[in-house]
Every structure is written in C-alpha cells, then in structure tokens.
C-alpha positions, 0 to 999 in steps of 0.5 A: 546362296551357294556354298564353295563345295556345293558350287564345286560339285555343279561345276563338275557336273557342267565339265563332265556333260561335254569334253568342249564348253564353247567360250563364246564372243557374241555380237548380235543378239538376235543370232544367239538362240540359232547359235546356241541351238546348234551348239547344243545339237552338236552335242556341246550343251553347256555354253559360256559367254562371255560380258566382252559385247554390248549384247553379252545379257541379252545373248544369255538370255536368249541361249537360256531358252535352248532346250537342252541348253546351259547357260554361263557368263565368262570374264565375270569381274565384278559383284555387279557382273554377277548380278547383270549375269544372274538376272539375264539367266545364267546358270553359272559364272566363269572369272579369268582369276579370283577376288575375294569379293568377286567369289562373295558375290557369286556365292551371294546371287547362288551363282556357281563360279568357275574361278580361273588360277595360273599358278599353285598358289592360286590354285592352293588359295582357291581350295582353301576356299573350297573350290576343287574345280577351276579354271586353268588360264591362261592356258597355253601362255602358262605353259600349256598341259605340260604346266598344268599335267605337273599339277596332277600330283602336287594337287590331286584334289583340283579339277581343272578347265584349261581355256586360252589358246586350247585348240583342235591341235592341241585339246587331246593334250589336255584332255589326256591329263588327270586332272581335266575333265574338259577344256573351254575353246572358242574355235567351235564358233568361227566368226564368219560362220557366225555371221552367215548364219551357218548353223549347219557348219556351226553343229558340224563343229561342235560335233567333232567336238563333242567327239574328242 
C-alpha cells in the first residue's frame, strides 16, 4: 500500500533527480539494458516506459537491473496494467489522465502514479486526492507552458511534469516555470539510434539533456 502524499513525495524525488525523464517506446527487449545504461550514464536515470510494445514488461525488467537506474511504466490504464508493471519491476507508474479505480490500484500494489491532468479541474480533483505532482498532458496540445505557467497561481501547491510535444526547443520554456520541476520527452531515444545500437550517441543525448 501506498498513500496520495507518501506517492506524491516519491514523484517529487523522481522529478528532481534529472530535469529530463526519457518517455520511452521500446520494441525489442533485448536492447533495453544497453539503452537504459546509456541513458542513465548520460546523466537521465529515472526512465519511463511506456506498455505501447509487445516487449513493454520484459524491457522494465531489464532496465531495473541498470545500476543506478529507476525504472517506471507510462500509459498505465488499467488495474491490471498496475499489476503486470509492478511484477515486471517498476518503481513507478505514469497514466495519460486519472480514474478513480486506476489510482486504487496503484495505491493497492504500492506503486507511486504520476497521474496526468489537462485542465484545472483535473488538477484540482487530483489534489483532493492528494496528489500534489502530476503530470501535465498533453502538453503542447493543451496550450504549451504558457497554459500550464497560468497554473502557477491559481494552484501553487501542484508540481508538475509537462510530457507530449516537449522538445530541446521548447523544454527551457518549461522548465523556466514554478511550477515544473522536469518535463518527459521522447527525443532522448531516436529510433534509428535505438536500432543501430548507437549507445554512444544515445548518452550524448541524454547528457545535453541532462544539462538543461
């Protein structure tokens, strides 16, 4: 078991370990401990990825053996998502949005969820609950940091993640906010490098990365 606040304060440990948290699609498992090493050498140690693969399980089960490494599962959807992710070694949990059931279930398997919200509304329901961290998606389609800087004052008690179109162009916008403490980006993980086997261009990425 794992409460709102006690998941809230693990989320904000996660988002101040690194100012980038790689969202990653991994296809083929047998890639993820190269990859995930990489990342983490590039300074970026805390690694989302996401249940959108057939090898999602097995590729959180490999990065949770990177030394120095913290592992999550992103697009978590249903209770029995929360189950597969926890099993397979996940430290934490990242939802595009939030169900009442969903958040049960992570608070069930002790599974910290970074839970995503758009709008007030959202953002208010889920500090009822006592999530103060959350994940602000999808970002640019909701207005970018300017949307999401306008939040700062209304609700300074929420810390957020901005993830969906955050860029190397446009990340400092969001970090630069109050309110954000990192952002979650896929542009840390081309796909062709990935696929190569560019381990040493992969780290190169995460270290700029790192930097911002």
């Amino acid at each position: 078991m794992i409460t709102a606040i006690d998941a809230s304060k693990r989320n904000l440990e996660l988002c101040s370990m690194a100012p980038v948290i790689p969202v990653l699609v991994v296809e083929d498992a047998s890639t993820a401990f190269d990859f995930g090493t990489a990342l983490v050498a590039g300074g970026l140690p805390v690694l989302e990825v996401t249940l959108r693969t057939e090898d999602a399980l097995d590729v959180i089960t490999q990065m949770a053996k990177v030394k120095g490494g913290v592992v999550g599962a992103g697009t978590l959807l249903t209770p029995q998502d929360v189950k597969n992710a926890k099993a397979a070694g996940a430290q934490f949990g990242v939802s595009p949005g939030a169900t009442d059931i969903l958040i049960a279930a992570c608070e069930a398997e002790g599974l910290p969820l970074l839970a995503g919200a758009a709008t007030a509304s959202e953002s208010m329901r889920l500090l009822e609950k006592g999530y103060s961290v959350q994940k602000f998606f999808p970002a640019e389609a909701s207005g970018g940091a300017k949307a999401l800087g306008s939040l700062a004052s209304p609700l300074p008690q929420i810390t957020f993640c901005p993830t969906g179109g955050v860029s190397p162009k446009n990340a400092n916008d969001y970090l630069s906010l109050p309110n954000v403490r990192c952002v979650g980006g896929s542009w840390v993980a081309p796909k062709d490098l990935v696929a190569a086997g560019d381990w040493d261009a992969v780290q190169a990425l995460a270290q700029s990365a790192s930097q911002l």
